[in-house]
C-alpha positions as CSV (number, residue, x, y, z in Angstrom):
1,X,50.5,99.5,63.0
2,X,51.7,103.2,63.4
3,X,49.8,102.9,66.8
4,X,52.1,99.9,67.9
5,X,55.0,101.3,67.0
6,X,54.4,104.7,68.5
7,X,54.0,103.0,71.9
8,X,57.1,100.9,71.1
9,X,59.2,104.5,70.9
10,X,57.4,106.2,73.8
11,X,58.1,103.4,76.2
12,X,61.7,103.0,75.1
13,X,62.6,106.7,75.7
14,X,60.6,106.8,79.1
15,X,62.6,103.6,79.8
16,X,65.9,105.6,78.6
17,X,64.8,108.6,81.0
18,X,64.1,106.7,83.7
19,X,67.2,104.6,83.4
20,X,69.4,107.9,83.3
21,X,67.8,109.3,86.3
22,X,68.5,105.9,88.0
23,X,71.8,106.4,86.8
24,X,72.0,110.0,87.8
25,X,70.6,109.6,91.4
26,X,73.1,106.9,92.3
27,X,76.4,109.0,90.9
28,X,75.1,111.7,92.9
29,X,74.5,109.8,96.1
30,X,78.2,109.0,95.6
31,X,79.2,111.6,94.9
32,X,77.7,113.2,98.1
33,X,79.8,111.1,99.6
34,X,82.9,113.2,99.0
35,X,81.1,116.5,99.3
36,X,80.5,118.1,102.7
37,X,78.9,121.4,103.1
38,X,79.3,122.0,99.3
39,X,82.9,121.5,99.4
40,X,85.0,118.5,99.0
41,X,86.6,117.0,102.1
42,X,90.2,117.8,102.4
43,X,90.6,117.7,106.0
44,X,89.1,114.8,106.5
45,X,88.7,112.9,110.3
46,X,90.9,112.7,113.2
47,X,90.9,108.8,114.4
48,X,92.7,105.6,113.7
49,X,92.8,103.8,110.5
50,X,93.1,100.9,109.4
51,X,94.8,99.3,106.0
52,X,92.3,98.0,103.8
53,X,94.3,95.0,102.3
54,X,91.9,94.1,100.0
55,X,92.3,98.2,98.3
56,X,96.4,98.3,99.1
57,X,99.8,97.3,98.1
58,X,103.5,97.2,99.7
59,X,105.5,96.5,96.9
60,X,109.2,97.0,95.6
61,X,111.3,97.1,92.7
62,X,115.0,95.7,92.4
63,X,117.1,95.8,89.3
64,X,118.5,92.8,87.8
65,X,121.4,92.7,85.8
66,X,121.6,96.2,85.3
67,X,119.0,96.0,83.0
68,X,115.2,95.9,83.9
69,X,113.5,96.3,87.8
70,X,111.4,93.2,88.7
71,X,108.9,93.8,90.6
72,X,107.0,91.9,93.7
73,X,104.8,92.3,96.7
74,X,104.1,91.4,100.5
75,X,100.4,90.1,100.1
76,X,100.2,89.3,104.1
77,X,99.8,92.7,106.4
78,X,98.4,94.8,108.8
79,X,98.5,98.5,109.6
80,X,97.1,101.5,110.8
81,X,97.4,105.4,110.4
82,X,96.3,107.4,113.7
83,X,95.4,110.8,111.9
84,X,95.3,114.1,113.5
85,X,93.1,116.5,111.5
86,X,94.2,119.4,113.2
87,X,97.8,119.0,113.2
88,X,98.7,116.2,110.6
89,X,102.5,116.6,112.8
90,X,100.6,114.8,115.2
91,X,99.6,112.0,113.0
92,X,101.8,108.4,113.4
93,X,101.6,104.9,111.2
94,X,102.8,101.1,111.9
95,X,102.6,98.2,109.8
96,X,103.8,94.9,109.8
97,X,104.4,92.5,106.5
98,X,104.7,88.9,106.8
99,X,108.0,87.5,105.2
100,X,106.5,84.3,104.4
101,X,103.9,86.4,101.9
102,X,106.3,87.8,99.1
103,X,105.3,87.5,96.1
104,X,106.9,87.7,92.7
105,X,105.1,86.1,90.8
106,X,108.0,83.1,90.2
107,X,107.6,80.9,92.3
108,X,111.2,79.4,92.6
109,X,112.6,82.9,93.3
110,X,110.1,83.1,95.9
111,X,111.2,80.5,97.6
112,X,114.6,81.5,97.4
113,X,114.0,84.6,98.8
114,X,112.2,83.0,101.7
115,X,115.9,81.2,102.5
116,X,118.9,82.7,104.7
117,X,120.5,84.5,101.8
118,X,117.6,86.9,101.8
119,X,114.9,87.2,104.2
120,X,115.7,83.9,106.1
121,X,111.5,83.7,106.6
122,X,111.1,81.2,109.5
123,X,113.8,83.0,111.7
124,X,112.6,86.9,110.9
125,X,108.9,86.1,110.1
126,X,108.0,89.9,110.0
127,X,108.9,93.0,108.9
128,X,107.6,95.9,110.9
129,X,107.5,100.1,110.6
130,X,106.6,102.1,113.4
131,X,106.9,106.1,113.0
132,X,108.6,108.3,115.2
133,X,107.7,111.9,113.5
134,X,106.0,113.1,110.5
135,X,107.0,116.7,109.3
136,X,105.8,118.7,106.4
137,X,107.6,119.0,103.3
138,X,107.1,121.4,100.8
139,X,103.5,120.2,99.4
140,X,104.1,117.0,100.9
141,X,104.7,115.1,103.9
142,X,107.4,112.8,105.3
143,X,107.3,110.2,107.8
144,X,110.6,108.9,109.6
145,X,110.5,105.7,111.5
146,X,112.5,102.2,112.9
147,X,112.0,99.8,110.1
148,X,112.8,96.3,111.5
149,X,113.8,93.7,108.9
150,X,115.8,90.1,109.1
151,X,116.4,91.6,112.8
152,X,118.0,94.5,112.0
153,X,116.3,98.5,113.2
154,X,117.3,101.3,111.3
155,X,115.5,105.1,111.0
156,X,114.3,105.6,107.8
157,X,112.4,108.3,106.0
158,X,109.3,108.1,103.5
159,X,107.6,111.0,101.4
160,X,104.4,110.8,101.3
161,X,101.1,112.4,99.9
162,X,97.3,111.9,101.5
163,X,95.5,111.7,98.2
164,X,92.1,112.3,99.5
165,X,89.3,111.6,102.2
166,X,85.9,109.8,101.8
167,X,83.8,110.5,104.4
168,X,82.2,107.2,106.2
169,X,78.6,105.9,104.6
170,X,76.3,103.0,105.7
171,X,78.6,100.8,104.9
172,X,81.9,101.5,106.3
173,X,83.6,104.9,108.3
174,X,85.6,107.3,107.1
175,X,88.2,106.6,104.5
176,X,91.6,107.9,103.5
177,X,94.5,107.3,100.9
178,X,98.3,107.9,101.3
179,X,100.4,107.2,98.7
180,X,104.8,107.3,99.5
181,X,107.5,106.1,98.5
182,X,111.6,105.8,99.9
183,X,115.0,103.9,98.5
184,X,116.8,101.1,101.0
185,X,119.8,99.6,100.4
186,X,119.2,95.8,101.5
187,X,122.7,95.5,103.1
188,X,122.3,97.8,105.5
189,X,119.4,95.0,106.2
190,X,121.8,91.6,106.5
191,X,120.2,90.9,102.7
192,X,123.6,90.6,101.4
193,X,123.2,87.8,98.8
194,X,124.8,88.3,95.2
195,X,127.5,89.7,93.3
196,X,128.8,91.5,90.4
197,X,128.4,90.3,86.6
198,X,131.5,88.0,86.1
199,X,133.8,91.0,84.4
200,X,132.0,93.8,85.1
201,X,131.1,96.0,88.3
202,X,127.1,95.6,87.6
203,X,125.4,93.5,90.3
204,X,123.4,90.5,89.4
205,X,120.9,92.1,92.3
206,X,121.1,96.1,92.6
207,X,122.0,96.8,96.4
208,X,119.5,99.6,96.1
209,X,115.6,98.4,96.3
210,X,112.7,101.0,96.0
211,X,109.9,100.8,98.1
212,X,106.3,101.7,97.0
213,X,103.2,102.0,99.5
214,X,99.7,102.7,98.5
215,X,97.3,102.6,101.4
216,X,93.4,102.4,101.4
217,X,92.9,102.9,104.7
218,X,89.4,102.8,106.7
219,X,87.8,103.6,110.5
220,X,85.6,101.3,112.0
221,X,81.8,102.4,111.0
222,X,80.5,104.1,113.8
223,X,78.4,102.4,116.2
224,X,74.2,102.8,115.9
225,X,73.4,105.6,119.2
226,X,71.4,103.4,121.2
227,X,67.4,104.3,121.4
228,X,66.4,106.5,124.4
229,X,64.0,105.0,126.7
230,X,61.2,104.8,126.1
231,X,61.2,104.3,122.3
């Protein structure tokens, strides 16, 4: 009996060993996969990439009533960062969200927002962003560029922050994140729908809506170098 249950013990703990070297060898393969000549990537790749919908949000926040910011999303769009590791100056980023797509989560506001007294969907069926220059600022960066919404350009500014570089695997090329931020005011859009509180000077919809971006953003993997003759 003390036989069996010796064996018992020794092949649970060489089971546990094993199973924390398994464990070990695949959080250090990953973790590999941010480290480049024993450092960690900061610089990351020059190249063009592209939003990873499926790892990124455009959202927004608008107050209502003066009293709590309800939140909502595009779910439907496409973009890409062209990133200049040398000179991030040199860097640019487009994307275009699909009207049709927001998403609040109610579905009767939705569909009120998809109407002419907001962002009038079938007419203006995208909103787009292309940058025109991105300077440095302080430990961060802005980008300024013509956002184009219910048919209306204007030049606006967003901070932003690259959070970090992955570089490119197996599986996919190199990633990066970017993270930013900025304030519109709707009007300045044509969104001019609502008004004050009966009584008061609070609007039912706040005229000011913050903007939020976080981008996932990925280059095609690199294709396989074709065999030399021969092989």
């Amino acid at each position: 009996m003390k036989r069996i249950v010796f064996c018992i013990c020794a092949v649970a703990i060489t089971a546990w060993v094993l199973w924390g070297s398994s464990v070990d060898a695949v959080n250090q393969r990953f973790e590999e996969r941010f480290v480049l000549n024993g450092k960690v990537d900061q610089a990351g790749e020059s190249g063009t990439y592209n939003f990873d919908k499926a790892h990124s949000f455009i959202a927004f926040k608008v107050k209502h009533n003066g009293l709590i910011e309800v939140p909502g999303f595009f779910r439907d769009f496409t973009g890409a960062v062209t990133y200049d590791a040398k000179d991030v100056s040199k860097s640019s980023v487009m994307f275009t969200a699909k009207t049709a797509s927001i998403d609040t989560g109610v579905q009767g506001r939705d569909n009120h927002l998809r109407t002419a007294d907001f962002f009038e969907v079938e007419k203006f069926p995208e909103i787009t962003f292309k940058s025109t220059s991105v300077e440095k600022k302080g430990k961060g960066w802005i980008v300024t560029g013509d956002l184009t919404m219910k048919g209306v350009t204007r030049s606006i500014s967003i901070p932003f922050s690259v959070t970090g570089f992955l570089p490119g695997g197996q599986r996919s090329g190199p990633r990066m994140g970017i993270t930013g931020s900025t304030t519109l005011n709707r009007r300045d859009f044509g969104v001019n729908w609502g008004s004050n509180i009966p009584g008061t000077s609070t609007p039912v919809v706040s005229d000011n809506v913050d903007v939020i971006l976080q981008i996932e953003s990925v280059q095609p993997k690199a294709a396989a170098p074709a065999p030399a003759p021969g092989d």
